[in-house]
Wavefront OBJ file of the C-alpha trace (Angstrom):
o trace
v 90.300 76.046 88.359
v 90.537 77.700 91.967
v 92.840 81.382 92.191
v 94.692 81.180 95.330
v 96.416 84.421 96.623
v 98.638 84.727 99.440
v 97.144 87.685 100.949
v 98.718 89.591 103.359
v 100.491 91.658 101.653
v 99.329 91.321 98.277
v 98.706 94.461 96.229
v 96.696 92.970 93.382
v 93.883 91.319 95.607
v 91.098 93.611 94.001
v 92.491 92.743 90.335
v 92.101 89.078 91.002
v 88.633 89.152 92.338
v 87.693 91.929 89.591
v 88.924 89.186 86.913
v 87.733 86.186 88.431
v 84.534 87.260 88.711
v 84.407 88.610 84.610
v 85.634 84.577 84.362
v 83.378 82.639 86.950
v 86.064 81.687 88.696
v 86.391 81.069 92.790
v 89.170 83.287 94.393
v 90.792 81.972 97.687
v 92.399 84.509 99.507
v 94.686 83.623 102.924
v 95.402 85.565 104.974
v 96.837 85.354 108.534
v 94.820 86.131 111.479
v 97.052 89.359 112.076
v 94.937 90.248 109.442
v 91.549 89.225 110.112
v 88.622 91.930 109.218
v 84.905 92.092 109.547
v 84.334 93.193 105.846
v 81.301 91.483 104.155
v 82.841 88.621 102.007
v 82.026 89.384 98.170
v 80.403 86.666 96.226
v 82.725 84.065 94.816
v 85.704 85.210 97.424
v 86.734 82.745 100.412
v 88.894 84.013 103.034
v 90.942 81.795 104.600
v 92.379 82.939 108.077
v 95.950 80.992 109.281
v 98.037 81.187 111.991
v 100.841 84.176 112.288
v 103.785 81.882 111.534
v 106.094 82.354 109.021
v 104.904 80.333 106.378
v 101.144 79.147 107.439
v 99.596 80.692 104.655
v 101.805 79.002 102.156
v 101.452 75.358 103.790
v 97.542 75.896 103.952
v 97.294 76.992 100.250
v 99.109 73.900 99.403
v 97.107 72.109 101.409
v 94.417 73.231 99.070
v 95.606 73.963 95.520
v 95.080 71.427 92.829
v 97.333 70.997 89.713
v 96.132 73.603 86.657
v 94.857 76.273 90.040
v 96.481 79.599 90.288
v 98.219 80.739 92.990
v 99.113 84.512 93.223
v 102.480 85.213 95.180
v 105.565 86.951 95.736
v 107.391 83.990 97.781
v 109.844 82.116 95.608
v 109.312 79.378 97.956
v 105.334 78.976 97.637
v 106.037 79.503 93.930
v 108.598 76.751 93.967
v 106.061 74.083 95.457
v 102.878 75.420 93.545
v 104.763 75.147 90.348
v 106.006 71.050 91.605
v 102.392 70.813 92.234
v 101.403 71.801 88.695
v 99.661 74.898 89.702
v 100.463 77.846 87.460
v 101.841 80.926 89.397
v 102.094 84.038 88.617
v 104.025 86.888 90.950
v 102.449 90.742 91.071
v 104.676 92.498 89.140
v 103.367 90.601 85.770
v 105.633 87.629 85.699
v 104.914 83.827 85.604
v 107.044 81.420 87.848
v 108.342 78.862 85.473
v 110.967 75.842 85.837
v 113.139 77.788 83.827
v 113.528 80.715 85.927
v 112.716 79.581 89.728
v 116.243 77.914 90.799
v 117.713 81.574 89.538
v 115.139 83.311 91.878
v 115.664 81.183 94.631
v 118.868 81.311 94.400
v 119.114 85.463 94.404
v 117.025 85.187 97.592
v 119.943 82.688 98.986
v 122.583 85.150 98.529
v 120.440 88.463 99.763
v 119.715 86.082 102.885
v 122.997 85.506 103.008
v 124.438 89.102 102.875
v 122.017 89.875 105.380
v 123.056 87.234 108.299
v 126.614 88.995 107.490
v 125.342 92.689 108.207
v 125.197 93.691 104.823
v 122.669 95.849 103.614
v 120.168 94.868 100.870
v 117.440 96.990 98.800
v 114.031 96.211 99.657
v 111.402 95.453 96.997
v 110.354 99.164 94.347
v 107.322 100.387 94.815
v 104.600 98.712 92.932
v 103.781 100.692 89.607
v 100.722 101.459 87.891
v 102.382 99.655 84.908
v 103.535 96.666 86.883
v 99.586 96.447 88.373
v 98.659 96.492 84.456
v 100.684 94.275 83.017
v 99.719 91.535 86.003
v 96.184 92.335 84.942
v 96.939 91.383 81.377
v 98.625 87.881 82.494
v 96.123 86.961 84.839
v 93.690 87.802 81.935
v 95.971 85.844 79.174
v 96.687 82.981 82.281
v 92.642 82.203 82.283
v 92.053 82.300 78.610
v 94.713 79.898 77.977
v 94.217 77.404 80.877
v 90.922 77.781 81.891
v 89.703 74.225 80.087
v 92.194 72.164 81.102
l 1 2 3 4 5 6 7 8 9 10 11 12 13 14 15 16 17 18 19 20 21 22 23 24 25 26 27 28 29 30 31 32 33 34 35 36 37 38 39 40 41 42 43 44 45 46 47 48 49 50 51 52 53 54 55 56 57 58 59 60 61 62 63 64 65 66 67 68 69 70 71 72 73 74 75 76 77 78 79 80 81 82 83 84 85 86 87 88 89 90 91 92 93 94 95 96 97 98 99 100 101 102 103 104 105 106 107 108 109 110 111 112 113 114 115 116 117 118 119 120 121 122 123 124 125 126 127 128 129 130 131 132 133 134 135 136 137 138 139 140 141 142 143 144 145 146 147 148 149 150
């Protein structure tokens, strides 16, 4: 079992590689090249640099993720094709993508989409909350325990 995060604009990238590394597990982050930094990589972290384009970074971590991986993301679309991969995915604000609840997710994103093209205005994503970053802690803990030996 591999972590993937889609990492540009991730705000849990430290609680994934602090977790992983209690676990033994490898953590994949990718990132575009918009992004690219000299930092020392930390043991047991990959970075993976992608083009700028739209979606690179979620073609290239399906490219790599294997059924029972975890992918870390906000995109309802990258979620969509992890979780017809058999990867489990979890978004940032503590919630697990299931097949029970993506269609309704991809669907709101339709309709804001939507209103936009037309001119409306739509709300932006809430800040991200100490209590949001906590609870995603506990189900990336809970995630491991319960799927770590498949």
């Amino acid at each position: 079992m591999k972590i993937y995060v889609d990492a540009d604009a991730s705000p849990v990238k430290d609680i994934v590689i602090t977790v992983a590394k209690k676990v033994g597990l490898h953590v994949v982050l990718v990132k575009s090249f918009s992004h690219f930094s000299h930092d020392e990589e930390v043991a047991g972290v990959e970075t993976v640099y992608v083009d700028t384009g739209a979606d690179a970074a979620d073609y290239r971590i399906m490219q790599m993720a294997q059924k029972n991986d975890i992918i870390i993301t906000q995109d309802y679309g990258l979620a969509s094709l992890g979780l017809g991969k058999g990867c489990i995915v979890l978004h940032h604000k503590g919630f697990a993508y299931t097949n029970e609840n993506i269609d309704r997710l991809l669907q709101t994103r339709h309709a804001s989409a939507k209103a936009r093209r037309s001119g409306q205005k739509t709300k932006g994503p809430k800040p991200f909350t100490d209590t949001e970053r906590q609870k995603f802690k506990e189900l990336l803990e809970e995630t491991i325990i319960q799927h770590k030996n498949e």
